[in-house]
Structure formats: C-alpha cells, structure tokens
Phi, psi and omega in degrees: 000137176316163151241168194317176175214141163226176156312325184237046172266021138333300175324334164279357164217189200290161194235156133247202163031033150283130161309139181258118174278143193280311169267098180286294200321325176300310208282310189295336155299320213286304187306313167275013140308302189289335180287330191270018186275173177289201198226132212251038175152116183342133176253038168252343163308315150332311219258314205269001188265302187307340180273318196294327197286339203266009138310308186312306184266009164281328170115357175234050177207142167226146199239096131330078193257101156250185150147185154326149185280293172231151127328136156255172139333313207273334174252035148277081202180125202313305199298327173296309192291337203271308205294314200316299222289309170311012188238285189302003169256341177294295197309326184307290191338314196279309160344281181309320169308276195307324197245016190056054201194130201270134202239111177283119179244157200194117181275110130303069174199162183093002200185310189307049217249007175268086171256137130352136181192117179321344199220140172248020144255176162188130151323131166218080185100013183119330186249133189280116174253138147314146184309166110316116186230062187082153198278337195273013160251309167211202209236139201273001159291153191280059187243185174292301206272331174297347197269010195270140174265158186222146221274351185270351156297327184314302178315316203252022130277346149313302155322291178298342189264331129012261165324303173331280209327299194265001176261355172281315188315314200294290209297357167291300200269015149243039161087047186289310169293337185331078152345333143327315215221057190263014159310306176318025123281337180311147188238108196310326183278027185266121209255333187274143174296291203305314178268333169297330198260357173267343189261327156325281204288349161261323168323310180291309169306021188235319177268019141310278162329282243270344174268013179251314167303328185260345177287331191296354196111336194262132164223147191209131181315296181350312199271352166231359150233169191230144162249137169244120189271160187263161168185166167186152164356020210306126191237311181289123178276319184290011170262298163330306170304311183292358171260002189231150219220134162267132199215120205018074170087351186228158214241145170237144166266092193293350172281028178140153192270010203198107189243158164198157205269143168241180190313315201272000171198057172254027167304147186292326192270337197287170181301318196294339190264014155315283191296328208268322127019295195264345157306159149226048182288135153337108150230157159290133186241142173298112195231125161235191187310308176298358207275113173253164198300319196288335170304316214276330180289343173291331181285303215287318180311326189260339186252322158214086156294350167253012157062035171310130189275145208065346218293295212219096182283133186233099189247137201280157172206079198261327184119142146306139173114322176239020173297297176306329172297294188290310208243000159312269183330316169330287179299346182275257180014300169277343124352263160337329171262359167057048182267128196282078199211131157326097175267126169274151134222155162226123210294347172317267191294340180295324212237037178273164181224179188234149179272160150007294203238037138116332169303123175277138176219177181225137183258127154357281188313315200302298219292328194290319185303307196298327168305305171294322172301325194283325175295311185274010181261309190306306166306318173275002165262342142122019174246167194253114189254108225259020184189148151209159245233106143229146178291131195204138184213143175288021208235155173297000000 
C-alpha cells in the first residue's frame, strides 16, 4: 500500500540536481511569493491535454512535443516566441498533411528555464566555476557571482514563463494559427531551395483543399486555431510544489499543463518520482539506455497505479545505434502488461557530441537513424509510437 502524499511529501526522500542556495530564508520568501501568484494555467486545460494524449496512445493522435533545450530570460520577447510558435507550427502542418493524423502540440516554453547538469562545476577560461543550471537558478556568465543561485529567479521565472505563456495564447487567439495564412509561418533562415520549394508546394495544396471544403459549405473555428500546451522539466521541487494547487480533491501543478521526469532523476524511491505520483498533470519519463524493463513497470505502477489513459508519456532517448538492442524489451514488457502509455521519442539528447573546442551538438544523420529505428521496432512489434520530443529553435 502507498503511503499518503502530499504536496511537499518529497521531501522526505533523496533529492538530486537542486541548486544549494546560500540563503534558505530568501529561498523561503521568493517560494510563497510564486505560491501566491495566480496558477498560470487552467486544470481543466490540464484535463483537456491528458484526453487528447490518451488519443495518442490509441495510435489517433500524434504528439509533437517541442522547444528550447532551456529558455532564456533574454528571449522572453516577441521575435523569439513568434519564431518557436512559427516552427511547431510549420511541422504539426506537415504532420498532419503527410500522416493524416490530428497532431497535439505541446511547447517546451513558458518554464523551461531549469537544466539538469553532470557536474556541479565546470572550467570556464581556465577557472573552475559552479555549472549553469538555467536562468531559473543563476546566470550564465562566467564570473563567480553570476554563478550563485539566487533565490529571486525562482520570481522571476515565474514572470518570465507568464509573459511566455499569455502572448502566445494573444497570438493562437488572434489568428496567428490561421489555416488561411500559413505563408506567415515561413522562417527566413531556412536556406535550402529544395526543402523551401516542398514546403511551398504543400501549402498550396492544402489551401487548395481548404477552399474546396469551404465553397462545400463547411466552416470551423479548428482552421483558424490551434491548441498548444505548455510543459517543461520539473526539476526544481520546491518551485514545482509552490505551483501546485488543489481543486476538488485532486492536486494540480498549474505551472504548465504538461511536466516530465528526467533521465537523471526518475529513480524510483527518489523525490521527483515521489512529488509527480501525486499531480495530476500528464507526465513524461525520460528513458535512456541503462533503462530496464522492471524499472519502467515499477514507475508506471507508482505514476499510473490506475493505469489512466493519457496519464504517462515514455518517451525513449537512447542514441543512434542502440536502438535495436534497448528498446524491444521496453515495448515488450509494457505490451505484456497490457499497461496504457503514450511512446515518444526523443532523438536528441542519446546523440549529443562534443566539437573541438567543446560545443555540444547533434549530427542530422544520428538524430534521423534514431528516429528511423524507433519507428521500425514499434512496427514490427505492433505498437504505436504515438509522439516525438525535440529540442528545437526559431532561430539561425
């Protein structure tokens, strides 16, 4: 039997990847401040994410999960937000088109302002520095004093995924999405001719289409918005808690409709997968290569003991190369358990390298191989992999 839950019964078991703040009491202020702010998102919206994902995992829905690796502060600002949205909207477009399939977008934005980080140092010119752990801890300059976390980001991520939040809604409600207009999406730095004159030539055929559906008589709001959900890590507990609200008997976190568990801290025993147990926002758990099949049926056991449809997105990140090996036993295992879950992938983070002088990247071919692998082991074992998770930018 569970034992009870509350919002902060995290606490009480091992934590990783938390900043050590200099000041608790600053940290204790900054947090019933962010509790007492409004809830930056509905939980019937909330609600309303979780029906379309449990489409997803019936195979009649596909979930176009994107963003930034992290949000800055500094790209809280129309031209950054305009390019995100214009991107996740060229693709859903394409999606939708190519696979015949109602496509659920879902925003790395609005939050994401927290990384994970191997080291809680790192070299910078020669000088040993605290990591960077995001704009929502410190500041990515290489001094001493930008690296401290300081407990008033916690405020001023909330504000900044705020702002995020309500100018994509203005622009989705004031015909930013318009099926009509999807030229207004073009992303200038898209350089090649070749991929520019396929994304032409399905537009025209799609507002081909849409004008032949509407000389028929039919017209529908659907052709001129889109709905996009918010979502980002929870990594910060004590921030994820001070966001999360209870509304008739059921715990919401209100700080984005959609959170997830990362690789580096879904231990089972552990806080996070502790505090996300007891919400009941959609979540993702991060799967990398050591990932065994009995972990992952103990996480669905504690994260959807009711085996809720839409409930728990498994979204795999293995690398090119270790696909065929790593992710069969997955899909069997939860197959076999006849447990109800959403498969991702995300083709990314399994295939980062390091450059020369140390820039981490992903090569094109790797992230496409991993993808293509992750499609034929779901077809030949006969489930559906009903979504996939990429780090994505509007930007050159």
């Amino acid at each position: 039997m569970s034992q009870p839950w509350s919002p902060g019964s995290w606490r009480s078991r091992p934590i990783q990847q938390q900043p050590r703040y200099a000041d608790e009491a600053a940290v204790e202020r900054a947090l019933a401040r962010v509790k007492g702010l409004p809830p930056l998102v509905a939980p019937g919206e909330i609600d309303a994410l979780r029906q379309q994902l449990a489409r997803a995992a019936r195979g009649e829905a596909f979930v176009l999960h994107g963003g930034d690796c992290a949000e800055r502060f500094v790209d809280c600002a129309p031209e950054p937000i305009e390019a995100k949205l214009k991107i996740l909207l060229q693709m859903s477009l394409v999606l939708t088109w190519g696979a015949r399939i109602p496509v659920v977008r879902v925003g790395r934005l609005a939050g994401q302002y927290a990384k994970p980080r191997s080291s809680d140092t790192e070299v910078v010119g020669g000088v040993t520095l605290p990591s960077y752990r995001g704009d929502h801890v410190n500041g990515i300059e290489p001094t001493a004093a930008a690296r401290e976390p300081d407990p008033e980001r916690l405020v001023a991520a909330y504000f900044h995924s705020a702002a995020t939040l309500n100018y994509a809604r203005a622009l989705l409600d004031g015909g930013f999405a318009d099926l009509h207009k999807p030229h207004h999406w073009n992303l200038g730095f898209v350089r090649s001719a070749t991929h520019r004159a396929e994304y032409e030539a399905l537009v025209a055929r799609i507002l081909d289409a849409l004008a032949f559906v509407e000389l028929a008589g039919v017209r529908s709001a659907a052709f001129e918005t889109v709905d996009l959900y918010s979502s980002h890590e929870g990594l910060l507990l004590a921030y994820e808690e001070a966001q999360t609200t209870e509304r008739d008997g059921r715990y919401y976190n209100t700080g984005a409709h959609m959170l997830w568990i990362g690789e580096r801290t879904r231990e089972l025993d552990h806080a996070h997968v502790e505090y996300f147990r007891g919400v009941e926002n959609p979540v993702g758990v991060k799967l990398g290569p050591t990932a065994a099949p009995d972990d992952v049926l103990r996480l669905l056991d504690v994260l959807a003991p009711d085996d809720a449809p839409g409930r728990v997105t498994l979204i795999t990140r293995l690398g090119a190369g270790r696909v065929d090996a790593a992710l069969p036993p997955l899909v069997e295992a939860v197959r076999a358990s006849g447990r109800t879950v959403v498969w991702s992938c995300d083709p990314m983070h399994g295939n980062t390298t390091k450059t020369a002088d140390g820039t981490k990247t992903r090569e094109v071919d790797r992230v496409l191989a991993e993808l293509r692998d992750t499609l034929a082991v779901h077809d030949r074992l006969g489930t559906t992999l009903g979504g996939v998770h990429f780090e994505l930018t509007g930007e050159d």
